[in-house]
C-alpha positions as CSV (number, residue, x, y, z in Angstrom):
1,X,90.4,76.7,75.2
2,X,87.0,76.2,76.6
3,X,86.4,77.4,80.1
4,X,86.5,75.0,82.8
5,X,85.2,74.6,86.2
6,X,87.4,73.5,89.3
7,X,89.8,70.6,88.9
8,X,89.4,69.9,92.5
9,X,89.8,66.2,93.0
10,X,90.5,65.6,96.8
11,X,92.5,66.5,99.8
12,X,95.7,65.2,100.7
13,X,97.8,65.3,104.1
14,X,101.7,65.1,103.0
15,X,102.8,63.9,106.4
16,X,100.8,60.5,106.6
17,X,99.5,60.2,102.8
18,X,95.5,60.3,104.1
19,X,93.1,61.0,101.4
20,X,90.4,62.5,102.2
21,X,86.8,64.1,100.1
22,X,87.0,67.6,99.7
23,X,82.9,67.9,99.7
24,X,82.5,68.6,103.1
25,X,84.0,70.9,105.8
26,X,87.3,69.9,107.4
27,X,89.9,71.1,109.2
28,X,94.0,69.6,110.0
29,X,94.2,65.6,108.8
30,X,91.6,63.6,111.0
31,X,95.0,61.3,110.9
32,X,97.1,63.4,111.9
33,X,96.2,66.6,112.6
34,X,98.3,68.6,110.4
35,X,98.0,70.1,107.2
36,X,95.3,69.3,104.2
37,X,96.4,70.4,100.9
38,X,94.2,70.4,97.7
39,X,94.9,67.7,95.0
40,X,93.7,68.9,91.2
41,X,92.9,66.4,87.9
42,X,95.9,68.0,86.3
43,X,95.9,65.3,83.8
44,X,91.9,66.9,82.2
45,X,93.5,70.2,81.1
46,X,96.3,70.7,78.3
47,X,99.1,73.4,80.1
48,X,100.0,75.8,77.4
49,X,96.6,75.9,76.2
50,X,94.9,76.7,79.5
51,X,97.7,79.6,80.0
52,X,97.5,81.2,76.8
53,X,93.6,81.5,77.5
54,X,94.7,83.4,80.6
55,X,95.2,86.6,78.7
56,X,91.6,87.1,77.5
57,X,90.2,86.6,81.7
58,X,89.6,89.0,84.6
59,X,93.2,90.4,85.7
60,X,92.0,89.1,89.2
61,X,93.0,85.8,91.2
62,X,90.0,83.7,90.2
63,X,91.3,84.1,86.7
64,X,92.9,80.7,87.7
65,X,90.0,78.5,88.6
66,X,90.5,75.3,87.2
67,X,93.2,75.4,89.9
68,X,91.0,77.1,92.7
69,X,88.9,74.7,94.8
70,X,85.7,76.6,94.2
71,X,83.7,74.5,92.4
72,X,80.4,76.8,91.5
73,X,81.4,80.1,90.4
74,X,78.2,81.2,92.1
75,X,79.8,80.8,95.4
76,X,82.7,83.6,94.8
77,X,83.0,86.1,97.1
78,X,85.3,88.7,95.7
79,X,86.4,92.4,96.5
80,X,88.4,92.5,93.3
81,X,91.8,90.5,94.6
82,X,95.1,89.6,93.0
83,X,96.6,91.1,89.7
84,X,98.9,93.2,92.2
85,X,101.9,95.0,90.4
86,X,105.8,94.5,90.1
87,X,107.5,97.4,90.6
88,X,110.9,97.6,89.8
89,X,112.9,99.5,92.1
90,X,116.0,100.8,89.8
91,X,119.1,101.2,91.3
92,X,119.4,100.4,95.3
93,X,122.1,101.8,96.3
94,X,122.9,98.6,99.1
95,X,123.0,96.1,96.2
96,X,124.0,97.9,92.8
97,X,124.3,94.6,90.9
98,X,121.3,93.1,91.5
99,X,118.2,93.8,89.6
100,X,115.5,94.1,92.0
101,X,111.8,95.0,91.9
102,X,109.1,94.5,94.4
103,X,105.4,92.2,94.0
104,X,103.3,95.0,96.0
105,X,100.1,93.5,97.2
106,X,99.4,96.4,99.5
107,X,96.7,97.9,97.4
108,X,94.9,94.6,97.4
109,X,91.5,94.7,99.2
110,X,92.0,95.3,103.2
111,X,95.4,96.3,102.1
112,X,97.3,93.3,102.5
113,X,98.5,89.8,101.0
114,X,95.5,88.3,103.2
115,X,92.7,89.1,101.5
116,X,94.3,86.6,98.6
117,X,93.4,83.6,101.2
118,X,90.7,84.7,102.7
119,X,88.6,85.5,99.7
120,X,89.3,81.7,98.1
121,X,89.1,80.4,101.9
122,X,85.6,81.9,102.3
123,X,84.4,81.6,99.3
124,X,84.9,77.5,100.2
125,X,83.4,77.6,103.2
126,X,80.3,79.4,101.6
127,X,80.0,76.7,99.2
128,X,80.7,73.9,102.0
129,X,77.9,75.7,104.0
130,X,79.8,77.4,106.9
131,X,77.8,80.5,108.2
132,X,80.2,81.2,111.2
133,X,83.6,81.4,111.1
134,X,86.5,82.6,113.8
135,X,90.4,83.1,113.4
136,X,93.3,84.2,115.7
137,X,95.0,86.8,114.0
138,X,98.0,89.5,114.5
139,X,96.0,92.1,112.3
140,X,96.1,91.6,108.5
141,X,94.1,88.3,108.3
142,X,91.2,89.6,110.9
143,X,90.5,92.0,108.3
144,X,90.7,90.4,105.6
145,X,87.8,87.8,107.3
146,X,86.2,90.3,108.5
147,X,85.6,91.8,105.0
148,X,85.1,89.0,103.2
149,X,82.8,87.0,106.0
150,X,80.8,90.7,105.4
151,X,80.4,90.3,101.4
152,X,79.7,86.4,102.2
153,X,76.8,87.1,105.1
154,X,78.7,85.1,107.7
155,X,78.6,85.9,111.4
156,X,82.8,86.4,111.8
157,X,84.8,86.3,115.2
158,X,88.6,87.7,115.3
159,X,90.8,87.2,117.9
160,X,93.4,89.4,118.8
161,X,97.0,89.8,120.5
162,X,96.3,92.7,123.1
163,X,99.1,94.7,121.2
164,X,97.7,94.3,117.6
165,X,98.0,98.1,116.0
166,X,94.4,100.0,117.0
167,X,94.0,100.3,113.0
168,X,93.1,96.9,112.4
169,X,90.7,96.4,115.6
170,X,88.9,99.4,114.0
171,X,88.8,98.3,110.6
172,X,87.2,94.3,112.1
173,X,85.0,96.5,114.0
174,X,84.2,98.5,110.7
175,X,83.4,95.1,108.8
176,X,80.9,94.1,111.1
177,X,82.8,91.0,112.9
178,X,83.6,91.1,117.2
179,X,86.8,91.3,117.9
180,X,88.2,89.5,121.3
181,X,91.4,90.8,122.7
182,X,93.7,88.4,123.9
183,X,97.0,88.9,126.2
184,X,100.0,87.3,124.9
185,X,101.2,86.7,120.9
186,X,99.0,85.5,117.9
187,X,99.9,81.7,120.2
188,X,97.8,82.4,123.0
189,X,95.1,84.2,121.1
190,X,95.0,80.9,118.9
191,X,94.5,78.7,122.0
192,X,91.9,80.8,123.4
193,X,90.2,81.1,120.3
194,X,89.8,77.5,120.1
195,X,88.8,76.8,123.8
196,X,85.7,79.3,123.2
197,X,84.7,78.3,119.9
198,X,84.6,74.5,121.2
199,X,81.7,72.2,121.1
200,X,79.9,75.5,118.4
201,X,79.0,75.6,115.1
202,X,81.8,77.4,114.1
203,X,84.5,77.1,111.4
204,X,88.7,77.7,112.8
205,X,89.9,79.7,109.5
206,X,93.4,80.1,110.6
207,X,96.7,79.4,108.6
208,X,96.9,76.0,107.4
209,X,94.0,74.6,109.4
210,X,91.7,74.9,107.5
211,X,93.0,73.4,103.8
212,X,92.0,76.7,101.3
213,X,93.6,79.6,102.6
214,X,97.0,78.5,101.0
215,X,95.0,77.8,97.4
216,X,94.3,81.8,97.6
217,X,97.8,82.0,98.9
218,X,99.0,79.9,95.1
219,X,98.3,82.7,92.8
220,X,101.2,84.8,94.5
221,X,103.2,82.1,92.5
222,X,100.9,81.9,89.4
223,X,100.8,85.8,89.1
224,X,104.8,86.3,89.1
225,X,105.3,83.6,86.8
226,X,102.7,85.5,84.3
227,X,103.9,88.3,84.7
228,X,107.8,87.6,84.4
229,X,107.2,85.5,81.9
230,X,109.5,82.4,82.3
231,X,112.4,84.4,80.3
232,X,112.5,87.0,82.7
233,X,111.8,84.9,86.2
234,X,113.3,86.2,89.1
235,X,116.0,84.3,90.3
236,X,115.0,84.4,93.9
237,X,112.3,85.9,95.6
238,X,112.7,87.3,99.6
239,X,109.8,86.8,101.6
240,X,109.0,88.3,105.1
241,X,107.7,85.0,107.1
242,X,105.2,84.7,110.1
243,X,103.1,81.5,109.7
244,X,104.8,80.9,106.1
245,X,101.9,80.2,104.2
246,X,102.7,82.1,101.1
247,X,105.9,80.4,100.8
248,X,104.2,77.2,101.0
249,X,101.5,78.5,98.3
250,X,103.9,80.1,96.1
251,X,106.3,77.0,95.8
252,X,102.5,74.7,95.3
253,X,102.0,76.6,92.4
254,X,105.5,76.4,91.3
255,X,105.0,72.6,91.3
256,X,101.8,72.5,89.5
257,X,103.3,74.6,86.9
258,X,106.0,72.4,86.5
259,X,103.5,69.5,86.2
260,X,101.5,71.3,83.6
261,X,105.0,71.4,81.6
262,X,105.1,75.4,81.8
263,X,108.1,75.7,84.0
264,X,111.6,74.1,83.8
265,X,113.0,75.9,86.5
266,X,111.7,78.0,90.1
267,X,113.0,80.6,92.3
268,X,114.8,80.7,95.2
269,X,112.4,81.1,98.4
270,X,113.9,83.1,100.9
271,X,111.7,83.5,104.5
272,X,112.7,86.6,106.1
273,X,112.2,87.2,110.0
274,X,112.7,90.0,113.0
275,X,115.5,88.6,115.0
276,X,112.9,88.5,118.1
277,X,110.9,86.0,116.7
278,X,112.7,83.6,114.0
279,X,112.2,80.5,114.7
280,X,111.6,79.4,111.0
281,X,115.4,81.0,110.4
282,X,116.9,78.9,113.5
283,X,114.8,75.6,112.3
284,X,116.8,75.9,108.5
285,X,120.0,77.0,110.2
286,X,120.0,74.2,112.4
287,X,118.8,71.6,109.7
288,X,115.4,70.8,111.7
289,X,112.3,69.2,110.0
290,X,109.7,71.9,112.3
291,X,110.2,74.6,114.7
292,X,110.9,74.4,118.1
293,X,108.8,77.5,119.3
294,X,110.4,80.8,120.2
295,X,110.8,82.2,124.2
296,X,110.4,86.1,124.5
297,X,109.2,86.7,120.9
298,X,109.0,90.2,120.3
299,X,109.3,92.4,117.0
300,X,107.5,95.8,115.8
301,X,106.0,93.8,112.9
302,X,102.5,92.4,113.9
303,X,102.5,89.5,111.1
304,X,106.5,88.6,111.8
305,X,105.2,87.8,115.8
306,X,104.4,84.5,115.2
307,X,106.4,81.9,117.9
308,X,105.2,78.7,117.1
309,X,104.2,78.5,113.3
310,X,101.3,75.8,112.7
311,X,102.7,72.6,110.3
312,X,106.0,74.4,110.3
313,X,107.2,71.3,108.2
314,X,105.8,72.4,105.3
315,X,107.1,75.6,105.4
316,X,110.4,74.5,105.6
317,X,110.4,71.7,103.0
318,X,109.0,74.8,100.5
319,X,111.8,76.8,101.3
320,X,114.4,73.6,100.9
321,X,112.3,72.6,97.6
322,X,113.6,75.7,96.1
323,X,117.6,75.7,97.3
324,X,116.2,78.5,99.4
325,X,117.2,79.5,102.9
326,X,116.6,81.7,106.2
327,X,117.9,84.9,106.8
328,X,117.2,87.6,109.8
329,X,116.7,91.6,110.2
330,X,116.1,93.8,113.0
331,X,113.4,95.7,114.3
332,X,115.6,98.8,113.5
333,X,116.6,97.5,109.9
334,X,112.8,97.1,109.1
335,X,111.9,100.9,110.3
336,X,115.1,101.9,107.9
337,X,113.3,99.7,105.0
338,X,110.3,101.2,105.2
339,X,111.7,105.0,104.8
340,X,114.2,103.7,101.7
341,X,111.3,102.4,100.0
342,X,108.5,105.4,100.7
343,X,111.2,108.6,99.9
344,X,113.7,106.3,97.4
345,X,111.2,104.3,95.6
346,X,107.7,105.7,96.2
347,X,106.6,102.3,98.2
348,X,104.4,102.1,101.1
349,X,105.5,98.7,103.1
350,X,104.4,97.5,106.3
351,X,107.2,96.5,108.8
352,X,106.7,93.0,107.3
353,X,107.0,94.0,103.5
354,X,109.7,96.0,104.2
355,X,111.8,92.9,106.0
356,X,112.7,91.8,102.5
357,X,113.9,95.0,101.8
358,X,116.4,95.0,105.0
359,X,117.3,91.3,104.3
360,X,118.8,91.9,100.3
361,X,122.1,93.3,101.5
362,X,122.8,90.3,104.0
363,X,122.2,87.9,101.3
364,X,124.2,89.8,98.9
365,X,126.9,89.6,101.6
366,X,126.2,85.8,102.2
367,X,126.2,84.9,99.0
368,X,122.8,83.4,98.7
369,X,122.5,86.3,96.1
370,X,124.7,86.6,93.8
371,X,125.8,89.7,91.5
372,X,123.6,90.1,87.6
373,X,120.8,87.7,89.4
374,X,117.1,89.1,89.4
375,X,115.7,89.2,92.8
376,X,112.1,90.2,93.9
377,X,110.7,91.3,97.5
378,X,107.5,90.5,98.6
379,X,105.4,93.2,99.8
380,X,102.8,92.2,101.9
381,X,100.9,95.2,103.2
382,X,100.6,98.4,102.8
383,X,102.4,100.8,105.1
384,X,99.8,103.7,105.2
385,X,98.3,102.3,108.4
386,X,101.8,102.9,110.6
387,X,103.2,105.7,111.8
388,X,106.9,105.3,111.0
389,X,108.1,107.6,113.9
390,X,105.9,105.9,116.5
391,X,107.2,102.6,116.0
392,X,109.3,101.6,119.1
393,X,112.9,100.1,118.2
């Protein structure tokens, strides 16, 4: 099949059906301010052809680009992302009769699932002409722009939770971009963010504001689906959960796939939170369309400390696309996750990729697993940056 370029075709808000032209900078829905999501021309490329030709590209994300919104391959800006492993995990011990095996992204560039959205996301904005850009982070996603705004030449603002871990204000520092510290959660560093930045020439990069960070966030979806193979598909897949944007990107791709006639069925999406800050979990449990934001949020994962998750509806229509559900673990079942997978399985997880970890034996016990099904954990990040003694629980 010959190579094509970008099927971009336009953007699309799913709350209020606006339409709008994906050739110049935008952020939420002018309508409505939530979230943009990229529409493809599906229709221009024949399925099974395009994803046998997969085999002879890159093994990195962009080997997808027909459905990547970068339009001029000129404008990537790559530091090698995607292609991450799955690791099967052999026998756990907690949940002997399911198979279970682990999609590590922590040795993806900056170490963490970020640098998937934030390589597609600035690799946009360079080709829509952005040459500043800002975003409130909790740690993983600061870096990640920080890198990438560094390959791309763009002057790069992060704003951070006074807490975040001293390794990832080093490693923004190390990339070049200033770093603001802000007191409070990722919420407070978000609204101060966006009362500096107002009225400059400046770009708001963070989690489904701006409409490209969940198209980097897609080939999650598209990568475990080529890998598996759809004969050996996991059956569900456990996901640890702040702003929820890879379960949003992961069941996007299962969609297109399933448009492009190479899927007949998807797996289970399971959003995993600390029990300090859940309040994706308590929207599913209590059978609400968004989130009514969380009071006292606290948690020793950095990425899980998210009270008030931006277009929470779409996360939670992903995860009840999929027959999916919510499910809690503790500050203390995440510090046990991350020693069972380091000295039984050789895995480095950050608090958040080990929260899928801690969550398979409650959905075991729940049922929402069930015994001789495949299951696969998300890993996030990579552990290497925490001390596993020094985290307070």
């Amino acid at each position: 099949m010959p190579a094509l370029g970008s099927l971009l075709d336009h953007l699309e808000c799913r709350a209020c059906c606006t339409v709008v032209d994906a050739s110049a900078p935008i952020g939420p829905c002018p309508t409505c301010g939530l979230a943009l999501f990229a529409t493809y021309s599906l229709d221009r490329i024949n399925g099974k052809a395009w994803w046998a030709s997969l085999q002879d590209r890159p093994n990195d994300l962009w080997r997808y680009r027909e459905l990547l919104p970068v339009r001029d391959p000129a404008n990537v800006v790559s530091l090698g992302e995607g292609g991450s492993p799955i690791v099967p995990l052999g026998s756990v011990p907690e949940t002997p009769d399911v198979e279970v095996a682990v999609k590590d992204d922590g040795g993806l560039p900056t170490g963490s699932f970020k640098a998937r959205g934030m390589a597609v996301a600035v690799s946009k904005a360079q080709e829509l002409g952005l040459r500043e850009l800002y975003v409130p982070s909790a740690g993983n996603a600061g870096v990640a722009l920080a890198a990438y705004g560094a390959r791309a030449g763009a002057r790069v603002r992060i704003y951070l939770p006074e807490a975040t871990p001293a390794s990832a204000l080093a490693a923004c520092a190390l990339y070049g971009a200033e770093v603001i510290r802000v007191p409070g959660t990722i919420r407070e560093a978000g609204e101060e963010a966006r009362r500096r930045e107002a009225g400059r020439a400046s770009f708001d990069m963070s989690t489904l504001r701006e409409p490209y960070r969940v198209e980097g966030k897609k080939t999650m979806g598209f990568e475990i689906v080529e890998h598996s193979g759809t004969g050996g598909l996991p059956d569900a897949i456990v996901y640890p959960a702040g702003g929820g944007t890879g379960l949003v990107g992961m069941e996007k791709a299962f969609r297109e796939l399933r448009e492009l006639g190479l899927l007949d069925r998807v797996p289970r999406l399971y959003a995993v939170q600390s029990a300090g800050c859940a309040p994706l979990v308590r929207a599913l449990q209590d059978d609400a369309n968004v989130v009514t934001p969380w009071t006292d949020p606290h948690t020793i994962a950095p990425g899980l400390l998210v009270p008030a998750p931006f277009a929470s509806a779409r996360v939670l229509e992903a995860v009840r696309a999929t027959r999916g559900a919510g499910v809690t673990v503790t500050d203390r079942e995440i510090v046990d996750a991350m020693r069972a997978l380091g000295r039984r399985h050789g895995v480095s997880a950050s608090p958040e990729g080990a929260a899928p970890y801690a969550a398979l034996p409650k959905l075991l016990r729940g049922g929402r697993v069930r015994p001789g099904e495949r299951v696969l954990l998300y890993n996030t990040g990579s552990g290497l940056p925490f001390s596993v003694d020094d985290l307070a629980v």
